[in-house]
MOPAC internal coordinates of N, CA, C and O (Angstrom, degrees):
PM7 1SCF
backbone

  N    0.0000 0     0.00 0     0.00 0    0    0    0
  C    1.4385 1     0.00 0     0.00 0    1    0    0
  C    1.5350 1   108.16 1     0.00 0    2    1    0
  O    1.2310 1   126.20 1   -49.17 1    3    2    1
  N    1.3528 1   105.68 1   130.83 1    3    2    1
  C    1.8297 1    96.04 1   171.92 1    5    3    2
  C    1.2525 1   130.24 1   -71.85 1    6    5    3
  O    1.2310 1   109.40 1   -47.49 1    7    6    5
  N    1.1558 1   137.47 1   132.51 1    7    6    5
  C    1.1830 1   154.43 1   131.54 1    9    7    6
  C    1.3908 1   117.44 1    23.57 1   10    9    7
  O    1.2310 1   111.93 1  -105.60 1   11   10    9
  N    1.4732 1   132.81 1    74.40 1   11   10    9
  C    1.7256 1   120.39 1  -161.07 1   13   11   10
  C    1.8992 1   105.01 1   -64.11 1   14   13   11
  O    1.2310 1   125.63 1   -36.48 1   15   14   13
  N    1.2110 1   106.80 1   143.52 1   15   14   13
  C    1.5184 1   111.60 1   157.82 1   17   15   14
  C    0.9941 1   113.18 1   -75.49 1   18   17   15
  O    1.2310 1   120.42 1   -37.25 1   19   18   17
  N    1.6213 1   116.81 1   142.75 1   19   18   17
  C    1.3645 1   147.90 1  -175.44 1   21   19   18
  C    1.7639 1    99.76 1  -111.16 1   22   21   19
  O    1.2310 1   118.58 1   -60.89 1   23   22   21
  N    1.4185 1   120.30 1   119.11 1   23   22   21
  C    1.3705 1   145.89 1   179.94 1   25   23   22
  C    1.5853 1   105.59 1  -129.03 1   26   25   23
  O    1.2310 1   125.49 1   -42.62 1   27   26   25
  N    1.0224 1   107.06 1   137.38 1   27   26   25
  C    1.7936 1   128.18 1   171.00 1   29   27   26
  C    1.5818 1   107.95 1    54.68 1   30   29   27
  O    1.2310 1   122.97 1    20.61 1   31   30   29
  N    1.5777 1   111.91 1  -159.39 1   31   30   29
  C    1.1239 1    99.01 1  -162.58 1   33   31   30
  C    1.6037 1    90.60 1   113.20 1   34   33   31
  O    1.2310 1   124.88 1   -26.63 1   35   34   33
  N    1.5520 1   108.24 1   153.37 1   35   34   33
  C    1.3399 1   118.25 1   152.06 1   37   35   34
  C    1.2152 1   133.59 1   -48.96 1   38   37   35
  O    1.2310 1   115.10 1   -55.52 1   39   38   37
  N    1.4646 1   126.90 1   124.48 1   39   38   37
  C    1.3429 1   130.99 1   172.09 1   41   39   38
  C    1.6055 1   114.89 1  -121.57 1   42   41   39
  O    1.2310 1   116.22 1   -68.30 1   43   42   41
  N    1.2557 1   124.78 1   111.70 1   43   42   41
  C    1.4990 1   120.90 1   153.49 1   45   43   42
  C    1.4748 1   132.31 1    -6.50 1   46   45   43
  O    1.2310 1   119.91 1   -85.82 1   47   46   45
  N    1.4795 1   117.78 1    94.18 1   47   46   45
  C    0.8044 1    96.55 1   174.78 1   49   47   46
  C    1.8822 1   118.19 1   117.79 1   50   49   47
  O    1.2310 1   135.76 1   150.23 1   51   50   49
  N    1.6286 1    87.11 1   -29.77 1   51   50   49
  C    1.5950 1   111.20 1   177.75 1   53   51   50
  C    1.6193 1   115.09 1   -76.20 1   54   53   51
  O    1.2310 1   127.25 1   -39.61 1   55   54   53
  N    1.9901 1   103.66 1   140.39 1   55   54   53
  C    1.5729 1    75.78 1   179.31 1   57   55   54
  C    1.3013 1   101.16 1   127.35 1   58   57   55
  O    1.2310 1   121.65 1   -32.43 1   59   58   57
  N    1.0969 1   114.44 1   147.57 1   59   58   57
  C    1.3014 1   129.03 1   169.90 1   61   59   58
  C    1.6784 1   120.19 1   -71.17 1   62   61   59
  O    1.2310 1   115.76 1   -86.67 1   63   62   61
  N    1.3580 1   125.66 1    93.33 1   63   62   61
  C    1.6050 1   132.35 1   162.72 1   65   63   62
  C    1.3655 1   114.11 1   -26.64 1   66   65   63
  O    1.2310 1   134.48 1   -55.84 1   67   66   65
  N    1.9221 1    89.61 1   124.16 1   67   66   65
  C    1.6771 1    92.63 1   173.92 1   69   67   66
  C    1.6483 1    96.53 1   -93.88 1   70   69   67
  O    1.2310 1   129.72 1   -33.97 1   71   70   69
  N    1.4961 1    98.86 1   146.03 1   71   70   69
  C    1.5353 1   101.96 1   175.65 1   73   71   70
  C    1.7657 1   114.73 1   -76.41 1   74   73   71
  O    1.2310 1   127.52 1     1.71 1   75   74   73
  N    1.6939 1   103.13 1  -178.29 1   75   74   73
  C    1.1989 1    89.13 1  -170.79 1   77   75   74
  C    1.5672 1   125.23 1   -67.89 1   78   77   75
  O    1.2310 1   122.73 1   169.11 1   79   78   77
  N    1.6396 1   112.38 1   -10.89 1   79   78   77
  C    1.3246 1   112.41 1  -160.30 1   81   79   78
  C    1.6757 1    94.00 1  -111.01 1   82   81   79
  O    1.2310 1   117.54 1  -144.70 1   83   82   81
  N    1.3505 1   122.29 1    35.30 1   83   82   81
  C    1.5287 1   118.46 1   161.21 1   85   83   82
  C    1.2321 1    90.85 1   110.92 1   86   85   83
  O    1.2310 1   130.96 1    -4.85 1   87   86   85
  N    1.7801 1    96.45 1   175.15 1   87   86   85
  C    1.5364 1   115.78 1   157.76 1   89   87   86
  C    1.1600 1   126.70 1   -55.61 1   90   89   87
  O    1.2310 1   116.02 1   -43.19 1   91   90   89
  N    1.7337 1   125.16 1   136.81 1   91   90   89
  C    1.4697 1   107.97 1   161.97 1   93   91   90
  C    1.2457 1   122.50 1   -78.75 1   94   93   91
  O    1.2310 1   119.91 1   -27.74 1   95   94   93
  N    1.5999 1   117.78 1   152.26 1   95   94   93
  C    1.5904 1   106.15 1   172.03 1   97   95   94
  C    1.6815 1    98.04 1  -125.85 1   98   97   95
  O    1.2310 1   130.07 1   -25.18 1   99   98   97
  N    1.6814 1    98.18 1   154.82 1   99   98   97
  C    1.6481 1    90.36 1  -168.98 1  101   99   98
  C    1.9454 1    82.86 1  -104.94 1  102  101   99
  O    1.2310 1   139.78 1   -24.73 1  103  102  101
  N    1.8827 1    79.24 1   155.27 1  103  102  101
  C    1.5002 1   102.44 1   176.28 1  105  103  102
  C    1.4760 1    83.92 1  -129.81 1  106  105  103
  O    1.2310 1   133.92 1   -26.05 1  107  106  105
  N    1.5280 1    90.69 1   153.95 1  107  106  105
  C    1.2841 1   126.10 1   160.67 1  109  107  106
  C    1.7485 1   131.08 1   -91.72 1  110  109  107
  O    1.2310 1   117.55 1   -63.49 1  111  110  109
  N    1.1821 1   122.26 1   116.51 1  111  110  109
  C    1.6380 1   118.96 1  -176.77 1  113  111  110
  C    1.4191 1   116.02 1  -136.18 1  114  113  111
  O    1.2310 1   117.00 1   -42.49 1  115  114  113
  N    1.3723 1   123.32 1   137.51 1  115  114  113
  C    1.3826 1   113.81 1   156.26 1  117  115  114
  C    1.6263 1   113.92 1  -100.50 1  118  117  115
  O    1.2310 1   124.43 1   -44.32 1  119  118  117
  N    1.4631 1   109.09 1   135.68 1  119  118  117
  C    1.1190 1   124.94 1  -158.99 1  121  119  118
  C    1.5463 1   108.36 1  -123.31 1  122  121  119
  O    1.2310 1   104.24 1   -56.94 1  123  122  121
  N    1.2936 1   146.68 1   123.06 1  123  122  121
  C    1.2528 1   125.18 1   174.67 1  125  123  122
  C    1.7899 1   130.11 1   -28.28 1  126  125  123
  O    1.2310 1   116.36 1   -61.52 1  127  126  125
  N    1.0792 1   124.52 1   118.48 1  127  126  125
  C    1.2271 1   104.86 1   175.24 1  129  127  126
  C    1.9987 1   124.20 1   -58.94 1  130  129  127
  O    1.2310 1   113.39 1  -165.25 1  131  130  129
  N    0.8906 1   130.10 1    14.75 1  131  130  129
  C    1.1606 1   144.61 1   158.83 1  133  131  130
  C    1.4190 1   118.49 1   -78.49 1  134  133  131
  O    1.2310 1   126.26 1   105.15 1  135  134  133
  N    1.5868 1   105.56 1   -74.85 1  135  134  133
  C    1.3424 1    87.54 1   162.12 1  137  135  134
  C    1.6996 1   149.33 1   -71.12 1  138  137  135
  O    1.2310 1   128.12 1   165.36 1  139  138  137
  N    1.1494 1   101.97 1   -14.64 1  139  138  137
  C    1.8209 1   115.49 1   141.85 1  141  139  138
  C    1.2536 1   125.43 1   -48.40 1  142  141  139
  O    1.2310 1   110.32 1   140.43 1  143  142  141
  N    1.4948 1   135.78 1   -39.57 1  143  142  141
  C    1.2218 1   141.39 1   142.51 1  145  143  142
  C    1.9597 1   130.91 1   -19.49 1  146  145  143
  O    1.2310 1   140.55 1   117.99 1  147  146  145
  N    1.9475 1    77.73 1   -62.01 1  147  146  145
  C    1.5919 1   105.78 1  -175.74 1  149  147  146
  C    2.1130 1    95.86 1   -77.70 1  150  149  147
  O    1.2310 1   125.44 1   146.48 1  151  150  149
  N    1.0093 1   107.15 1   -33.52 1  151  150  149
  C    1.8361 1   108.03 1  -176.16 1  153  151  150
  C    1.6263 1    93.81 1   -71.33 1  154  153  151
  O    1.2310 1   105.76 1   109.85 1  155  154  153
  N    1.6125 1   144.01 1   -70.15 1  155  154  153
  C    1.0283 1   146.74 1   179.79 1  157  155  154
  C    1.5691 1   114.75 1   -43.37 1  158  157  155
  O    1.2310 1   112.54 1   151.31 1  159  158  157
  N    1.6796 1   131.69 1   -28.69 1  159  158  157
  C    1.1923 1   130.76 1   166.77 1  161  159  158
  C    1.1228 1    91.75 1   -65.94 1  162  161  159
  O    1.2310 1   112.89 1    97.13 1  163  162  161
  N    1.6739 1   131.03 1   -82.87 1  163  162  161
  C    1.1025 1   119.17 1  -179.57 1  165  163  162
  C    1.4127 1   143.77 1     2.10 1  166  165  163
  O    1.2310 1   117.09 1   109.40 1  167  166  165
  N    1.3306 1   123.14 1   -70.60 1  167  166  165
  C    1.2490 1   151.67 1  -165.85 1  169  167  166
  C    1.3787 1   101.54 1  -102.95 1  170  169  167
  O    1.2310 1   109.11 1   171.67 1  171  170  169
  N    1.5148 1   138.00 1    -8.33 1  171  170  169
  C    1.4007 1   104.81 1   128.45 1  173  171  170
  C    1.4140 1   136.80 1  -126.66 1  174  173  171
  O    1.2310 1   131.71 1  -138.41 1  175  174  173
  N    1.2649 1    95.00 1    41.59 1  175  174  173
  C    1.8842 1   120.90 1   146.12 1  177  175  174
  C    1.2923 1   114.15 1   -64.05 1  178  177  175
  O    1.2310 1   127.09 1   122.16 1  179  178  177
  N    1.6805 1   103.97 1   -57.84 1  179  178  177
  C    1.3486 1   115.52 1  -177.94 1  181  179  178
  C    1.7117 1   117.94 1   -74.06 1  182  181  179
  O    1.2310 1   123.31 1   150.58 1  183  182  181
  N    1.2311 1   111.26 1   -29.42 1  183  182  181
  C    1.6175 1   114.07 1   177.92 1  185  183  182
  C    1.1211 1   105.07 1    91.30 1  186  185  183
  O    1.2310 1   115.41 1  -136.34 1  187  186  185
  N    1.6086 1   126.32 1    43.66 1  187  186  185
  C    1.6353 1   127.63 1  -166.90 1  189  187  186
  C    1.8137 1    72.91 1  -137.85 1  190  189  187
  O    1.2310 1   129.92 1   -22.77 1  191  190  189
  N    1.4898 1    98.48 1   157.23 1  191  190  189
  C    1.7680 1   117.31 1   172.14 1  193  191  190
  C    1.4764 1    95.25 1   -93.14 1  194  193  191
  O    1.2310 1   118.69 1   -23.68 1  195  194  193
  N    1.2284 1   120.11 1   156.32 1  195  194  193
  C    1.5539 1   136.13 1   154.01 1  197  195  194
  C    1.5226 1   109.50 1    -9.38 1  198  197  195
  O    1.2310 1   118.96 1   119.82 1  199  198  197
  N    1.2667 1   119.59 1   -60.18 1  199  198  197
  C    1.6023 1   114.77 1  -153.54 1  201  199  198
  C    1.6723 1    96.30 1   -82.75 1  202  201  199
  O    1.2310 1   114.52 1   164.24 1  203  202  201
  N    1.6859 1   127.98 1   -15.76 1  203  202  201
  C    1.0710 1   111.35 1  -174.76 1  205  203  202
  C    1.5542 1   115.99 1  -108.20 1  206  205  203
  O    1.2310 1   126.24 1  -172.64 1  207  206  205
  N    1.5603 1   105.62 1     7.36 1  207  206  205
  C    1.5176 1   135.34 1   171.95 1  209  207  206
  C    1.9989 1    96.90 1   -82.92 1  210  209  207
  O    1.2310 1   126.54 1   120.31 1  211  210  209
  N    0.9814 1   105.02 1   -59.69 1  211  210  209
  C    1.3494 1   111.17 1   175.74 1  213  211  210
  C    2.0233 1   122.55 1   -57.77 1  214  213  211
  O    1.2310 1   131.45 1   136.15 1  215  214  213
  N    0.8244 1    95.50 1   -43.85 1  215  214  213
  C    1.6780 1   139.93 1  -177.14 1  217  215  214
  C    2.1525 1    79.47 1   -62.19 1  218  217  215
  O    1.2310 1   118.33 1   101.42 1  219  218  217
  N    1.0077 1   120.78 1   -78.58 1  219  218  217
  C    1.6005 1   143.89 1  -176.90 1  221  219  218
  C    1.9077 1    96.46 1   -42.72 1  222  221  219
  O    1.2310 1   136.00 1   114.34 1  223  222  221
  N    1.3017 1    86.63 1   -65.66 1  223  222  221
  C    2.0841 1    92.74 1   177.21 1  225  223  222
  C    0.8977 1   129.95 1   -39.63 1  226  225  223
  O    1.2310 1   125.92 1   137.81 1  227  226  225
  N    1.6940 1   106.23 1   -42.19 1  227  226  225
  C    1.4084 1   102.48 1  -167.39 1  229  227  226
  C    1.1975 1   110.60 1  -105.17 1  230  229  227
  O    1.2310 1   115.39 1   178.17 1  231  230  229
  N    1.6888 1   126.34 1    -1.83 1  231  230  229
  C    1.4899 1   134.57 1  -177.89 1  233  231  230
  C    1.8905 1    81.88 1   -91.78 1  234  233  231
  O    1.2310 1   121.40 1   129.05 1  235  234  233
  N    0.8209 1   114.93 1   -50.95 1  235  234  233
  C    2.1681 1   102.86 1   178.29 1  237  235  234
  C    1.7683 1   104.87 1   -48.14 1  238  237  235
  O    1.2310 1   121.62 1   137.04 1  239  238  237
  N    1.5607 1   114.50 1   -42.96 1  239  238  237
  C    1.4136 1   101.21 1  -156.62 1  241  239  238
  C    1.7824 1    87.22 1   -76.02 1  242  241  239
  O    1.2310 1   110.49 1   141.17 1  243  242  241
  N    1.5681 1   135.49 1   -38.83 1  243  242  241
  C    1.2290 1   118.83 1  -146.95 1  245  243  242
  C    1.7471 1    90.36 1   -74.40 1  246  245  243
  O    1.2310 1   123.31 1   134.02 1  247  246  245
  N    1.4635 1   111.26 1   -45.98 1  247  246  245
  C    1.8924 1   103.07 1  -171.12 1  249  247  246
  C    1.4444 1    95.74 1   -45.22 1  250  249  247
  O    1.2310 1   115.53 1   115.03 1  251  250  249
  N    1.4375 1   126.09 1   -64.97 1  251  250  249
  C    1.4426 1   125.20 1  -164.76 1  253  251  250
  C    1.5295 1    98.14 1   -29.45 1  254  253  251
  O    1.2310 1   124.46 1   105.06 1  255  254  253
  N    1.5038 1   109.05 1   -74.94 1  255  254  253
  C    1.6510 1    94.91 1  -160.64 1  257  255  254
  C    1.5438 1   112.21 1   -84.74 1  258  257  255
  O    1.2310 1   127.46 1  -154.64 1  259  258  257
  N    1.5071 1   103.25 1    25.36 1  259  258  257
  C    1.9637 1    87.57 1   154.42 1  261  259  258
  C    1.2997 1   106.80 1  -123.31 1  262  261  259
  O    1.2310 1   121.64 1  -165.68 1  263  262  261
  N    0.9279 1   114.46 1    14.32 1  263  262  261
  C    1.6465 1   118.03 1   174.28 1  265  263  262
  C    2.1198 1   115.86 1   -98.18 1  266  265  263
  O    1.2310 1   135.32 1  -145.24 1  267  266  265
  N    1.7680 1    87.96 1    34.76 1  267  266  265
  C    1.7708 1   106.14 1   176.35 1  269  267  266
  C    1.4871 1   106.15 1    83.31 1  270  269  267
  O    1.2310 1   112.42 1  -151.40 1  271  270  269
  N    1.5814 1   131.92 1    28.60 1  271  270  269
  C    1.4247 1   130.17 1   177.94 1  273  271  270
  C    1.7339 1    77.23 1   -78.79 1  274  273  271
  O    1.2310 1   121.28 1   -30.50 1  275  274  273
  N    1.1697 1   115.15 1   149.50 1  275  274  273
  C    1.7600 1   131.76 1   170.29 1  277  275  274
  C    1.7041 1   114.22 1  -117.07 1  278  277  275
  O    1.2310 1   129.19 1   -29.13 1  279  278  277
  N    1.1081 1    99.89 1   150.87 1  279  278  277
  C    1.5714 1   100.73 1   170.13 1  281  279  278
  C    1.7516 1   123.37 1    72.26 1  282  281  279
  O    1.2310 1   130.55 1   -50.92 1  283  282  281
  N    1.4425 1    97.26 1   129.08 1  283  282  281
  C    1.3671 1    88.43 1  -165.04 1  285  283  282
  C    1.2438 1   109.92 1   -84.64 1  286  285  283
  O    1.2310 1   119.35 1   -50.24 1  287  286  285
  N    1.5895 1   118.85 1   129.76 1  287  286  285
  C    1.3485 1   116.75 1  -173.87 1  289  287  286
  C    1.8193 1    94.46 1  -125.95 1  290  289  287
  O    1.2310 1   130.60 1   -13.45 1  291  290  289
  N    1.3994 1    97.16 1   166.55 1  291  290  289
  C    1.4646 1   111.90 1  -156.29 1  293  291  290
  C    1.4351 1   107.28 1  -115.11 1  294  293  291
  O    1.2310 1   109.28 1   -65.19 1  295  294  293
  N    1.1928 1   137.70 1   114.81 1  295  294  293
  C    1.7616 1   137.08 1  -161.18 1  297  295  294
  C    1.2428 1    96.96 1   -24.83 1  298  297  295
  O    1.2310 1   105.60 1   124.39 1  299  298  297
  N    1.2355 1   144.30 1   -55.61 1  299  298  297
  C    1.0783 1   124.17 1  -168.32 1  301  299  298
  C    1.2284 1   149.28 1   -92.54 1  302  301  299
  O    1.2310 1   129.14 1  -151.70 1  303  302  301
  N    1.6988 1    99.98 1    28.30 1  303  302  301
  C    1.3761 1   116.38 1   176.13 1  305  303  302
  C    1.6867 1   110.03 1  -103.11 1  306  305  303
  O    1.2310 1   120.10 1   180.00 1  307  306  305

C-alpha cells in the first residue's frame, strides 16, 4: 500500500503575527456616522486604516484621563 501524504498541520512561524502589545480583539460599536466620516479623514491623512485610527482614539482618550483628568464624566458631557 502506498505511503499516504501528509499536508498542513502546524508550522513554525505560520500565521498571522501577534504584535508587540498582545493580541487584537475585535469589538463591536455603533458610532455616529459623522463621526466615522471625521475618524476615516483622519486615518487617511495619517495613512493608518480605520481599526488603527480607532486603535489611536482610544489609546489618546485612556492617557487623557490618566494623565490627572478627575471625575467621572459620561460621553456626553
Amino acid at each position: 500500500m502506498a505511503k499516504k501524504k501528509q499536508r498542513g498541520g502546524r508550522r513554525e512561524g505560520a500565521g498571522r503575527k501577534v504584535s508587540p502589545e498582545g493580541r487584537a480583539v475585535v469589538v463591536v460599536a455603533s458610532i455616529p456616522c459623522g463621526l466615522v466620516e471625521q475618524l476615516d479623514a483622519l486615518a487617511e491623512k495619517r495613512g493608518w486604516n480605520r481599526s488603527q485610527a480607532v486603535t489611536e482614539a482610544v489609546r489618546g482618550l485612556l492617557k487623557k484621563r490618566s494623565s490627572g483628568e478627575k471625575g467621572n464624566r459620561t460621553p456626553s458631557e
